[in-house]
SEKE-277694 format. One record per residue (C-alpha): residue in three letters; x, y, z. Coordinates in steps of 0.001 Angstrom, whole numbers, padded with zeros to 6 digits, always signed. Last residue first. Example, Ala and Ser with C-alpha at 12.3 -4.5 7.8 and 13.67 -1.06 7.14 Angstrom:
SER+013670-001060+007140ALA+012300-004500+007800
END
This chain:
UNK-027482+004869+004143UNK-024734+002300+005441UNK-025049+000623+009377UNK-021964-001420+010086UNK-022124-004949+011204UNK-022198-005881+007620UNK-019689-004846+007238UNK-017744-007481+009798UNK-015709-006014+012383UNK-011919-006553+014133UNK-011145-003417+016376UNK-007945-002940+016725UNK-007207+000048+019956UNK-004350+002368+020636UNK-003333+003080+024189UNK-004480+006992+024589UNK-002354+009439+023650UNK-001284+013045+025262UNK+000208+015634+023255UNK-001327+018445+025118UNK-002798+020320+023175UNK-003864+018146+020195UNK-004756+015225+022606UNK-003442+011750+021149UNK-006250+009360+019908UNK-005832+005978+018288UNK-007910+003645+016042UNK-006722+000760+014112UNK-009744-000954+012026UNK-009261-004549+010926UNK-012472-005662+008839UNK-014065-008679+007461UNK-015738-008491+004713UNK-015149-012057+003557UNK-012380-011376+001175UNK-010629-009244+003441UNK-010227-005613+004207UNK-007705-003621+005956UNK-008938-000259+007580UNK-006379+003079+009075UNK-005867+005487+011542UNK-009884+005601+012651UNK-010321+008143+015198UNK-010806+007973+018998UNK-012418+010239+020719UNK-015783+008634+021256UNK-014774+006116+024123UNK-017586+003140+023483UNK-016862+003255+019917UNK-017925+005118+017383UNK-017835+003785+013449UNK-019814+006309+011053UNK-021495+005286+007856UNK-022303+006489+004011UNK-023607+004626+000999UNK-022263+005491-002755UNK-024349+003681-005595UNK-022404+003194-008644UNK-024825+000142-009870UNK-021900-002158-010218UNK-018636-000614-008460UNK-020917+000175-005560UNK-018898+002432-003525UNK-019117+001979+000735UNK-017961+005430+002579UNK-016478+005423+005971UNK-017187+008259+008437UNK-015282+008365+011580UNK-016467+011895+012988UNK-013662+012740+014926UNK-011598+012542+012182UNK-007769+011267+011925UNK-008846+009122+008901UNK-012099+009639+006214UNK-013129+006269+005426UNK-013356+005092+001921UNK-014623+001162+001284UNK-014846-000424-002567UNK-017602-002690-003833UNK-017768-005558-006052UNK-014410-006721-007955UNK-013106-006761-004006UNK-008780-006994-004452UNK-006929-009417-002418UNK-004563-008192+000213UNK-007049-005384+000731UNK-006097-001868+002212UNK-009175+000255+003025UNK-009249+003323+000871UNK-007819+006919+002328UNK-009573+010335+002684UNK-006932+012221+005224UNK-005568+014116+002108UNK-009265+015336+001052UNK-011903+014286-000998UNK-014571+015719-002795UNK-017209+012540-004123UNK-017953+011210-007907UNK-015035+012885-009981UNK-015424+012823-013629UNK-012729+011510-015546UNK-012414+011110-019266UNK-013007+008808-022133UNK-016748+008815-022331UNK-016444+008490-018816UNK-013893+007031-016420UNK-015459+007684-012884UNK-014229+009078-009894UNK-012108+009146-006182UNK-009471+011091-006365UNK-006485+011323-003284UNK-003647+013710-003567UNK-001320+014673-000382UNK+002093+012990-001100UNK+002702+009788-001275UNK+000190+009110-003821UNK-003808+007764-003496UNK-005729+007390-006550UNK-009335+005424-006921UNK-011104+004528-009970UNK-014444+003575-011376UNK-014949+002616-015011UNK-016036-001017-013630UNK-013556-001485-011172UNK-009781+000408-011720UNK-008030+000870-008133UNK-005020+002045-007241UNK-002868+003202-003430UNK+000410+003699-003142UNK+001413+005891-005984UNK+004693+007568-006414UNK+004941+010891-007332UNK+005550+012452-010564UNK+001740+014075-011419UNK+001962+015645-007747UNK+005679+017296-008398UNK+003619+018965-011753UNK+001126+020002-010031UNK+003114+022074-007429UNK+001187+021858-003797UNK-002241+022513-003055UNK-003656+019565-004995UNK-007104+020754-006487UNK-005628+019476-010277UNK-003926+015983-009127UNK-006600+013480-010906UNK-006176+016002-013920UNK-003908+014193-015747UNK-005554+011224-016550UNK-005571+010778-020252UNK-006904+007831-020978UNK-005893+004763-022809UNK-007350+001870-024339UNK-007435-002035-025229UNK-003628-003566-025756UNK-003206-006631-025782UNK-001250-007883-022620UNK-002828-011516-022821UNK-004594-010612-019564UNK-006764-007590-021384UNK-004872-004246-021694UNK-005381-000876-020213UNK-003395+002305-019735UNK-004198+005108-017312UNK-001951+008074-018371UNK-000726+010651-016738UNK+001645+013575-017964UNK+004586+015600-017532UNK+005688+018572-019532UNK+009753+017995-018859UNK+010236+019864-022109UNK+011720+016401-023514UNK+008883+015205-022535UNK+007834+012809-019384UNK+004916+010129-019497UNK+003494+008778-016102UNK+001606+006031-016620UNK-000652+004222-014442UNK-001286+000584-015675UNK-004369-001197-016295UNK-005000-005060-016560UNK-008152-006526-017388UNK-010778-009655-017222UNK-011254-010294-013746UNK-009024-007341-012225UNK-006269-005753-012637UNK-003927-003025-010906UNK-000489-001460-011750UNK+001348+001608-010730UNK+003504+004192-011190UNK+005009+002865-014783UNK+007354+005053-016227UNK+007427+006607-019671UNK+010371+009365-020969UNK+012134+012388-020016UNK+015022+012943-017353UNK+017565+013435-020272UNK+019681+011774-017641UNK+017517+008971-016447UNK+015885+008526-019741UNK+013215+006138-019800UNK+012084+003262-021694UNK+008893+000986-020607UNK+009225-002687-021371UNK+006368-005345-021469UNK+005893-009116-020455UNK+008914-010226-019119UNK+009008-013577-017897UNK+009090-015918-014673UNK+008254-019325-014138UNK+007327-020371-010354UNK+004789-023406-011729UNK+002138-022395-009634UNK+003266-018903-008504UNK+003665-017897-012355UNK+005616-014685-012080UNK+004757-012262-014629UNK+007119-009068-015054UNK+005800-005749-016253UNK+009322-003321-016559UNK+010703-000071-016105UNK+012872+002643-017734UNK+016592+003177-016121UNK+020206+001268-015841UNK+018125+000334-012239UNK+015511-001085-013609UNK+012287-000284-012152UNK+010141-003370-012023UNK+006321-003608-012016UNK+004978-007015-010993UNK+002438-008979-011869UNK+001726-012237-009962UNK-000376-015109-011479UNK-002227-017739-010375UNK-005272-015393-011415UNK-003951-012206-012166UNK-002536-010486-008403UNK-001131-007202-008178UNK+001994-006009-007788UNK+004618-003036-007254UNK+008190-001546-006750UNK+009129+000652-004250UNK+012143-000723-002806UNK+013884-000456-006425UNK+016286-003764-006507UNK+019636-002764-005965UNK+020907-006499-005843UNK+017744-008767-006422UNK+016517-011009-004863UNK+013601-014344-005448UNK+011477-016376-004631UNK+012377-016279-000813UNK+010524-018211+001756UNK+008609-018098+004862UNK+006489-020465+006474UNK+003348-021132+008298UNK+002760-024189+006890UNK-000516-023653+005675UNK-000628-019771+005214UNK+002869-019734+003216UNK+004389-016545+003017UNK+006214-015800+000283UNK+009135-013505-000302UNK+010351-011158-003141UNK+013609-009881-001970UNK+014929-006423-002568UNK+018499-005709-001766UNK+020623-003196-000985UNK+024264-001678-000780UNK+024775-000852-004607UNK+021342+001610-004717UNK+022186+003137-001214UNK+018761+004636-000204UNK+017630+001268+001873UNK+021000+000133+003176UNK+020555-003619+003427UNK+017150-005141+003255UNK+014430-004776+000835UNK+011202-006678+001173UNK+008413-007167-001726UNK+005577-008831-000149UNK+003656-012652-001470UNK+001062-013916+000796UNK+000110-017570-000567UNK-002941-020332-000135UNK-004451-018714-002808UNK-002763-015435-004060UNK-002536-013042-001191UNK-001034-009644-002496UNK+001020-007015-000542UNK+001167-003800-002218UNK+000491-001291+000753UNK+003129-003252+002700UNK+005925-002269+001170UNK+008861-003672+003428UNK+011709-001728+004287UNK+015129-002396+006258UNK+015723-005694+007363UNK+019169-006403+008249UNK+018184-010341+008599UNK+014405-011438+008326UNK+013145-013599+010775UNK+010472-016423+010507UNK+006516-016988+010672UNK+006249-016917+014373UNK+003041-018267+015295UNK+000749-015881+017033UNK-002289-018112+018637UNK-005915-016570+019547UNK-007488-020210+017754UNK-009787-018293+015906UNK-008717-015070+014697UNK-004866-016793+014304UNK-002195-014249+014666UNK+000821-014611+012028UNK+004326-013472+012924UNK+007256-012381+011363UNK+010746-011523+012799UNK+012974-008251+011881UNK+016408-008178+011811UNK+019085-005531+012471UNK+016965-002423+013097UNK+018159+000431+014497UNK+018174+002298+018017UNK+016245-000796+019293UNK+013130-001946+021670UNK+011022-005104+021404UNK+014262-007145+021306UNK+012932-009452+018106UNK+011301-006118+016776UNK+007925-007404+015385UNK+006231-007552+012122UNK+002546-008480+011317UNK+000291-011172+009468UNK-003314-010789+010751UNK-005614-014123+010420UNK-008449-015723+008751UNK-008819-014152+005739UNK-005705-012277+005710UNK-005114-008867+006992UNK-001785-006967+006988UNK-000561-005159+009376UNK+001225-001770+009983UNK+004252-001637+011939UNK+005475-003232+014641UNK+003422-004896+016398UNK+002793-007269+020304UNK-000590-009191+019560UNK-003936-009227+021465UNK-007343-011309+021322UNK-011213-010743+022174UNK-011631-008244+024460UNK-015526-006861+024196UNK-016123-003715+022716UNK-019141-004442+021099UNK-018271-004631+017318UNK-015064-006483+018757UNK-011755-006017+020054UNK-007865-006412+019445UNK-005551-005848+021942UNK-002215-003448+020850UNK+001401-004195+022899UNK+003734-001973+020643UNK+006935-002287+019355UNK+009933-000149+019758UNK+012156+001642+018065UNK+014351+004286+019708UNK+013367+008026+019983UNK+015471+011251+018305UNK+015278+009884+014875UNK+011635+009163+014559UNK+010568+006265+012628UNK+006933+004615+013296UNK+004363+006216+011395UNK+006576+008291+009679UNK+008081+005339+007763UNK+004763+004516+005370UNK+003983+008061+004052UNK+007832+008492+004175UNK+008132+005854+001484UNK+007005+008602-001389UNK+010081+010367-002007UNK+011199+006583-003538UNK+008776+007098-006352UNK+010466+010198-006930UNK+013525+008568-007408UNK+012586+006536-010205UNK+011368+009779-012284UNK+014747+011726-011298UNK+015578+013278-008488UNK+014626+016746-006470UNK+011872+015491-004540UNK+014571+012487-003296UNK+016708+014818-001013UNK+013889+015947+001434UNK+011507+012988+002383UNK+014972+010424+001399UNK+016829+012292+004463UNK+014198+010426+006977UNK+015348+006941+005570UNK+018718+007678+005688UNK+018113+008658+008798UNK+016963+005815+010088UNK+019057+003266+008733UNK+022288+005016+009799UNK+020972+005090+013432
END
């Protein structure tokens, strides 16, 4: 159970660390969902239907997925049930042949952040750490690739006491990366996935100890920039966060001051400025925030500040895409009754509103992936707030344009 509840003891021990540990605080976001330390692990048998309810495919999880164009990439227990986990295997289910094709296995697997994984091409690329997740000399963080021909995994690379947190996005051919290093400060590394070079493109000093400096949250891009989230500590330990962007050759265009993204947050604003981010988008001026913790903004960059376009709560969550729309971005308001989603227009700004009910109206939307071709993966569940009772979860697999936005 070691894994376990080390990971559970990171919720409580890591709000009180340093800048790179508070980006570890975060995790629990993704390791509630299926951790608990007085149950075992086990996966779960979830069929997949259409717009109208029909059956049309089923896979055995653990986890959350990840949606390619064609297929869903997923993780399951190789003994279906466990106190901890020792390996993990891989798996890839096919939309239109119904097959899941075991990918591979991962040994002592302990984390993998989904909520960054990129699809470049013909390539899935995911940072996975194994080993003792909140031991810094007892783990390891691999960067693997998945290869959606052969249906094969591989490592690029490790790294001993690699951050478990770190994260990517996708420049052309080209993976960027944001690396904490472990003596302290971070890094932007490009990995060229066509002719696998790797360099250093920028450094970011910070002192552990002194607990004051810049550190890199997070990092998106799109056709013609790159903009980082940066979280700037004084001496005073005044904190502050900036939105940095450059063009591709790293020259440097603009900043803004983006420290009021947190201001409605119920808990301490200065705890909210430090967390880790899991969820960024810059399109057009527009941007989207989601931490670990309970802040989500959805606005505009304006004359050199932020304007917010729509109130949002903690449930309000953006669809996860492997490859990132330079169009339109989806909302959808999770563990509602309602099911609302919300479709932004990151060219005209226009904001269109829609529901998703199924034939048994209490379920809720848990959570939307996204692909290139508009394709959606919606998890829905329902457990009875007096009771405790669930019903079996439900995918539903949907195009947008199957959904009716006003």
């Amino acid at each position: 159970m070691k894994k376990i509840i080390g990971l559970l003891c990171l919720a409580f021990l890591l709000i009180l660390c340093s800048c790179d540990n508070n980006s570890e605080n975060g995790e629990t976001r993704d390791s509630k969902q299926t951790i608990s330390a007085s149950t075992s692990l086990s996966n779960e048998i979830i069929s997949i239907y259409d717009i109208n309810n029909a059956k049309i495919g089923e896979i055995e999880r653990y986890g959350i997925l990840v949606l390619t164009d064609d297929s869903i990439i997923y993780n399951r227990i190789p003994t279906r049930s466990v106190d901890s986990i020792a390996e993990m295997d891989y798996y890839r289910y096919n939309f239109e042949t119904k097959e899941n094709i075991k990918l591979g296995t991962i040994e002592n697997w302990s984390y993998e952040a989904k909520y960054d994984t990129t699809v470049i091409g013909n390539s899935l690329y995911m940072f996975v750490t194994t080993g003792e997740i909140s031991d810094i000399k007892n783990r390891t963080l691999h960067l693997y690739r998945v290869d959606l021909i052969s249906n094969t995994m591989s490592v690029i690379f490790s790294e001993k006491g690699g951050f478990p947190y770190n994260t990517m996005t996708a420049m052309g051919n080209k993976l960027l990366m944001v690396r904490v290093i472990p003596t302290g400060g971070s890094e932007i590394e490009e990995y060229n996935t066509e002719t696998n070079e790797r360099k250093i493109l920028k450094k970011f000093d910070f002192d552990d100890k002194a607990n004051n400096g810049d550190a890199i949250r997070q990092i998106t891009s799109d056709e013609n920039t790159i903009s980082l989230l940066r979280l700037r500590i004084e001496s005073d330990r005044t904190s502050k966060l900036y939105l940095d962007v450059y063009d591709h050759d790293m020259s440097f265009l603009r900043t803004v001051d983006v420290s009021t993204i947190p201001s409605k947050s119920t808990d301490s604003l200065e705890s909210e400025l430090r967390q880790g981010v899991t969820n960024f988008v810059v399109a057009n001026n527009y941007i989207y925030y989601e931490n670990f913790s309970i802040t989500r903004y959805l606005g505009k960059i304006e004359n050199g500040s932020l304007r917010s376009i729509m109130d949002v709560n903690p449930e309000f969550e953006m669809s996860s895409e492997s490859v990132k729309s330079n169009f339109s971005g989806l909302f959808y308001q999770s563990f509602n009754k309602n099911n609302d989603l919300y479709l932004l227009n990151y060219i005209d700004g226009t904001l269109r509103k829609a529901t998703f009910n199924i034939d048994d109206q209490r379920y809720y939307i848990i959570n939307i992936s996204r692909n290139t071709k508009d394709n959606l993966l919606i998890t829905m569940r329902y457990k009875d707030p007096n009771t405790g009772k669930e019903l079996v979860p439900r995918l539903y697999y949907v195009n947008l344009s199957e959904l009716k936005f006003s």
